[in-house]
KOLTILO-280699 format. One record per residue (C-alpha): residue number from 1; chain; x, y, z. Coordinates in steps of 0.2 Angstrom, whole numbers. Each point is the difference from the previous one (the first is absolute). Layout:
<gutors>
GUTOR    nr   kette      c1      c2      c3
GUTOR   NUM       A       X       Y       Z
...
</gutors>
This chain:
<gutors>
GUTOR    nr   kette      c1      c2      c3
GUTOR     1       A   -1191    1114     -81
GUTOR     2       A      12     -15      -6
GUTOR     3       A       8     -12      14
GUTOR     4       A       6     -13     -11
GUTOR     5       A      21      -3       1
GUTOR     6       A       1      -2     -17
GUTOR     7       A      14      13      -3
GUTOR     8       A       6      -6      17
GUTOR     9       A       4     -17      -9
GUTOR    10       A       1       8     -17
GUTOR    11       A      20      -7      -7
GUTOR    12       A       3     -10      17
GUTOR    13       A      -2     -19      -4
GUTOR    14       A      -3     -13      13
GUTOR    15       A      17     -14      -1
GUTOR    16       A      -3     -14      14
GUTOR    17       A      17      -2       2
GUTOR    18       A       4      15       7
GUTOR    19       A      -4      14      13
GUTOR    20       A      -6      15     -10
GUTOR    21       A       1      15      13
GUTOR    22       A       2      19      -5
GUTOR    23       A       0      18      10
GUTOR    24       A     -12      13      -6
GUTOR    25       A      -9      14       8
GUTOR    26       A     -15       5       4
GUTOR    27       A     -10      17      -2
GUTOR    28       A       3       6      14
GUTOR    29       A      17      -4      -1
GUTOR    30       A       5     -15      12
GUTOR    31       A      11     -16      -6
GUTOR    32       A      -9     -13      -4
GUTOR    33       A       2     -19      -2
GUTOR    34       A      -8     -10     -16
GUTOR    35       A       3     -18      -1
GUTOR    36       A      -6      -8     -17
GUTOR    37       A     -12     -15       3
GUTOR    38       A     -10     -13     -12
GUTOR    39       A     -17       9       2
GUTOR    40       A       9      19       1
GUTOR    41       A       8      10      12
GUTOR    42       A       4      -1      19
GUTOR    43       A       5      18       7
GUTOR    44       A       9       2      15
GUTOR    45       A       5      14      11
GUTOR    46       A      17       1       5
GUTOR    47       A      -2       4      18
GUTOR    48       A      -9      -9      16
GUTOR    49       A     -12     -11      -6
GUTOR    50       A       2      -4     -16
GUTOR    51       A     -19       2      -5
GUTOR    52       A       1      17       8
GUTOR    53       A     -14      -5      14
GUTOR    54       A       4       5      20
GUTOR    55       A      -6     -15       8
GUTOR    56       A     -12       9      18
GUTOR    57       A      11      15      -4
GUTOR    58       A      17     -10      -1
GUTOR    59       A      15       2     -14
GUTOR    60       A      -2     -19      -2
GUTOR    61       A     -11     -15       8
GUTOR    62       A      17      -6      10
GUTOR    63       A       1      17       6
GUTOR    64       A     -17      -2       7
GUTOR    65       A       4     -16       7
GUTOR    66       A      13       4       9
GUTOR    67       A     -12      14       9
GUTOR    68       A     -11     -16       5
GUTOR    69       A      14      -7       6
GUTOR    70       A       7      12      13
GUTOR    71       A     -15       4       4
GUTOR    72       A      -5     -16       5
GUTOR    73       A      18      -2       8
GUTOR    74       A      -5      14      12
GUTOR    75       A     -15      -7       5
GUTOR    76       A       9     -16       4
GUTOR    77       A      -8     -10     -16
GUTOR    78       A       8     -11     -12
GUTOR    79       A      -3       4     -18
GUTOR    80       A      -4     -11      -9
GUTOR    81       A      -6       1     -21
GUTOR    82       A     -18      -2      -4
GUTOR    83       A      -8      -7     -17
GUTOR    84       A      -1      19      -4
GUTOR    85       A      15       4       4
GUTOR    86       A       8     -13      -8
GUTOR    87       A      -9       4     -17
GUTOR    88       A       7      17      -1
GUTOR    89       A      15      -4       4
GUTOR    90       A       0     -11     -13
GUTOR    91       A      -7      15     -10
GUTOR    92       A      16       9       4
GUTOR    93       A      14     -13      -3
GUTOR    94       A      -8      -3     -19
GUTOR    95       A       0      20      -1
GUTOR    96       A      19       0       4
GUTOR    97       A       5     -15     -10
GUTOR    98       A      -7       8     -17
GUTOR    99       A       8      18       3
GUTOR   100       A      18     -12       6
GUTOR   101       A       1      -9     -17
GUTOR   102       A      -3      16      -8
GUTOR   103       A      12      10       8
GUTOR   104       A      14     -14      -4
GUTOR   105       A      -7       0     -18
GUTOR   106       A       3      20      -1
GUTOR   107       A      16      -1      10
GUTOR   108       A      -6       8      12
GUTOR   109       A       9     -10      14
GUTOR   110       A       1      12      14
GUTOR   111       A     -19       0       0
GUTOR   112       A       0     -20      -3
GUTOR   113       A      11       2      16
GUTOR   114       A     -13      10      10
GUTOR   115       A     -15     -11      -5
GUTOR   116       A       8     -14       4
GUTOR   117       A       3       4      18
GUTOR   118       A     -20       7       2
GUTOR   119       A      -3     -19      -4
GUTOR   120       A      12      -9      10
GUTOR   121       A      -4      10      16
GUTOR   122       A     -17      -4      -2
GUTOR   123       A       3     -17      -3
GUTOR   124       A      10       2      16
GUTOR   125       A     -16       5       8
GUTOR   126       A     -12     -12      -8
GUTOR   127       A      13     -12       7
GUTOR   128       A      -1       5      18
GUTOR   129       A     -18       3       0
GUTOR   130       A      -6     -14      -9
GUTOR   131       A     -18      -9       4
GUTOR   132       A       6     -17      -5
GUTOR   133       A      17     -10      -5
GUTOR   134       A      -8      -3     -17
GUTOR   135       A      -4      20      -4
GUTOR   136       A      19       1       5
GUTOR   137       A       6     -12     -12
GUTOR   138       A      -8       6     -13
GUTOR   139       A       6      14      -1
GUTOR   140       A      18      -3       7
GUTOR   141       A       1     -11     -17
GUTOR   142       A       2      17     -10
GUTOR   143       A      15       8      11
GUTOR   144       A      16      -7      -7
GUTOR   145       A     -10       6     -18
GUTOR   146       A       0      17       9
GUTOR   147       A      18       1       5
GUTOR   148       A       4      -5     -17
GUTOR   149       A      -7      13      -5
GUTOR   150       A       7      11      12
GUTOR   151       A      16      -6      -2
GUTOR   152       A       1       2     -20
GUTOR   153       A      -6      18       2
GUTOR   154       A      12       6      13
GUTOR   155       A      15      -8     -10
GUTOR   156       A      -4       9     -16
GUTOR   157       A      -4      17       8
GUTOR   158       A      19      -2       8
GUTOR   159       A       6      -5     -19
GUTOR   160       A      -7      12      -7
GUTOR   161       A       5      11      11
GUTOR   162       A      18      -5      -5
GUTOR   163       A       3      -9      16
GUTOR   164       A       3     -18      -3
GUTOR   165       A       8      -6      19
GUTOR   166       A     -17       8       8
GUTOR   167       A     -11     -12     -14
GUTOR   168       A      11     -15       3
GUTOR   169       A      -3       4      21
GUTOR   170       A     -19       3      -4
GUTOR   171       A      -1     -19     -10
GUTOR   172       A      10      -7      15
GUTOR   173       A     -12       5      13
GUTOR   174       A     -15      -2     -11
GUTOR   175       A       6     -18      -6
GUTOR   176       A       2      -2      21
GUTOR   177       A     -15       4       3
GUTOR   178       A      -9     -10     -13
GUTOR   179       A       9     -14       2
GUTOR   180       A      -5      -2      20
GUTOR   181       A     -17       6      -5
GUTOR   182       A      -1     -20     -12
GUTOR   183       A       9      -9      14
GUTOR   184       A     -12       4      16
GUTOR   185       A     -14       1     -13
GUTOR   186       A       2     -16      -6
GUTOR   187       A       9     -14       6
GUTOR   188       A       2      -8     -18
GUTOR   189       A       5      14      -6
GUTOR   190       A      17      -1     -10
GUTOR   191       A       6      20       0
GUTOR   192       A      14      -6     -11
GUTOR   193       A     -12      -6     -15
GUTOR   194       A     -13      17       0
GUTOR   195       A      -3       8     -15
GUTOR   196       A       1      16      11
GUTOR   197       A      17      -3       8
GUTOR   198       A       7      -4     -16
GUTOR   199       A      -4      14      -7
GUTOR   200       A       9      11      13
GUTOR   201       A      15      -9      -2
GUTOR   202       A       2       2     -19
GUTOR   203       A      -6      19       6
GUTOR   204       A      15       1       9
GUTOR   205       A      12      -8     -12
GUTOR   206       A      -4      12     -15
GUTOR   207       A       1      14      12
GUTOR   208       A      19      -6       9
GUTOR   209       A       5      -3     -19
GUTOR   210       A      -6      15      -9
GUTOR   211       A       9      10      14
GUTOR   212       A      15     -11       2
GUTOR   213       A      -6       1      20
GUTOR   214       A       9     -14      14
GUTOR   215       A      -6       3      18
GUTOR   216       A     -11      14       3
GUTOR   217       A       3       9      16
GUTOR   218       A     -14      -8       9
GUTOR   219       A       8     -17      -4
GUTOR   220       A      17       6       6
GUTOR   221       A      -8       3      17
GUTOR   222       A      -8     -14       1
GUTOR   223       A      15      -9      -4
GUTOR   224       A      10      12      12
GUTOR   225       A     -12      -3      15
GUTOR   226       A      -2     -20      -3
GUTOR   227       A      21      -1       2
GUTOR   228       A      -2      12      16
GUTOR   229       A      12      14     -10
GUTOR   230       A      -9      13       8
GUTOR   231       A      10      15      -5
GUTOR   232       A      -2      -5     -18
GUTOR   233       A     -18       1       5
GUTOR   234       A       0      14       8
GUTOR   235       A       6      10     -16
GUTOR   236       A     -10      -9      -9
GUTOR   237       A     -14       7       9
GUTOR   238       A       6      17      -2
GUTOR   239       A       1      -3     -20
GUTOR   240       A     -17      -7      -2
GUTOR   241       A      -7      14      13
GUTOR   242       A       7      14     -12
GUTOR   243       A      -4     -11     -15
GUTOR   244       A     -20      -1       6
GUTOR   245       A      -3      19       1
GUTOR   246       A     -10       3      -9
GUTOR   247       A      -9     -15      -7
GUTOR   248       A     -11      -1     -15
GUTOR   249       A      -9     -15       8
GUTOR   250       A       1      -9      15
GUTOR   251       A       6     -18       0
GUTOR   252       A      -3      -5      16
GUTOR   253       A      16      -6       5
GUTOR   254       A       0     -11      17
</gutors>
């Protein structure tokens, strides 16, 4: 019985400058993830763990932890990570950074979206369960990465869903959050100069031009609230309330 991948890689060239991702299917059926590497193939589920394993019975490792967790919060414990633990979980966050990239390389941003928020919630958690300042920092050093990612995905999921004012909102609040993320992170940091943030601006400035778009809804409130014109924001609210349902993504609006 064969088990080389040779027809697996058979036409599909490795280019280093690029992610190299593609849906196929399986024989019994179910979508699957490829991701071309230097030495062959990574294949990916699309679901849960990425490498398709339930962690002690789990949907993901940071599901399992979070059963630790409350568990130990109901014995009156603090929990706290272990070397094991933290090696999964660094397992898990590699896991969901390949299958990210390659979602955004297929355009597959609703799914970028989703796996962006696995990881920042258990970044969250690793954050409040840390054994140690430097395992925090560590791995706090990768979140405004995250949330770029996150934010790039949300905005071209609303753009490509023909709803331009919902991208601009989504770069706002992402550029928000990455942009507090660098200050408290570091306090060197100069948000005005990163690569990232600059990026979102110029984002946002193709997208205003391309659809001749001013203020958004969402700015107009903002605007509205900061010169105490409440009745303007009141109906404001009402706009973006009817505006929002339904949503193709969520862009975690404050």
């Amino acid at each position: 019985m064969r088990q080389d991948i040779d027809g697996a890689l058979r036409g599909w060239h490795y280019k280093s400058e690029t992610v190299q991702a593609r849906l196929v299917r399986a024989k019994d059926g179910r979508e699957l993830l490829q991701m071309r590497i230097e030495l062959g193939v990574m294949q990916l589920e699309v679901a849960d763990r990425p490498d398709g394993s339930k962690p002690h019975g789990q949907a993901t490792y940071f599901a399992y932890l979070k059963t630790k967790a409350k568990a130990a919060e109901l014995a009156g414990r603090n929990f706290r990570l272990n070397d094991q633990h933290s090696v999964e979980a660094d397992r898990e966050f590699m896991q969901y950074y390949h299958r990210r990239v390659c979602w955004l390389s297929l355009g597959e941003y609703a799914r970028a979206v989703e796996d962006a928020d696995h990881t920042l919630a258990f970044m969250d958690f690793v954050r409040d369960h840390s054994p140690s300042e430097e395992f925090t920092r560590s791995h706090e050093q990768y979140r405004g990465f995250v949330l770029f990612h996150r934010t790039q995905a949300a905005a071209a999921a609303f753009a490509t869903a023909d709803d331009p004012e919902s991208a601009i909102d989504s770069i706002r609040v992402g550029f928000g959050k990455i942009e507090n993320f660098l200050t408290n992170f570091d306090s060197d940091a100069e948000p005005e100069s990163d690569p990232m943030l600059m990026q979102l601006r110029r984002l946002e400035a193709e997208i205003r031009e391309r659809h001749n778009l001013g203020e958004t809804l969402q700015e107009k409130l903002d605007r509205a609230i900061a010169s105490e014109d409440y009745e303007a924001a009141a109906q404001l609210r009402d706009s973006i309330r009817q505006k929002s349902e339904p949503r193709t993504v969520e862009s975690e609006e404050a």
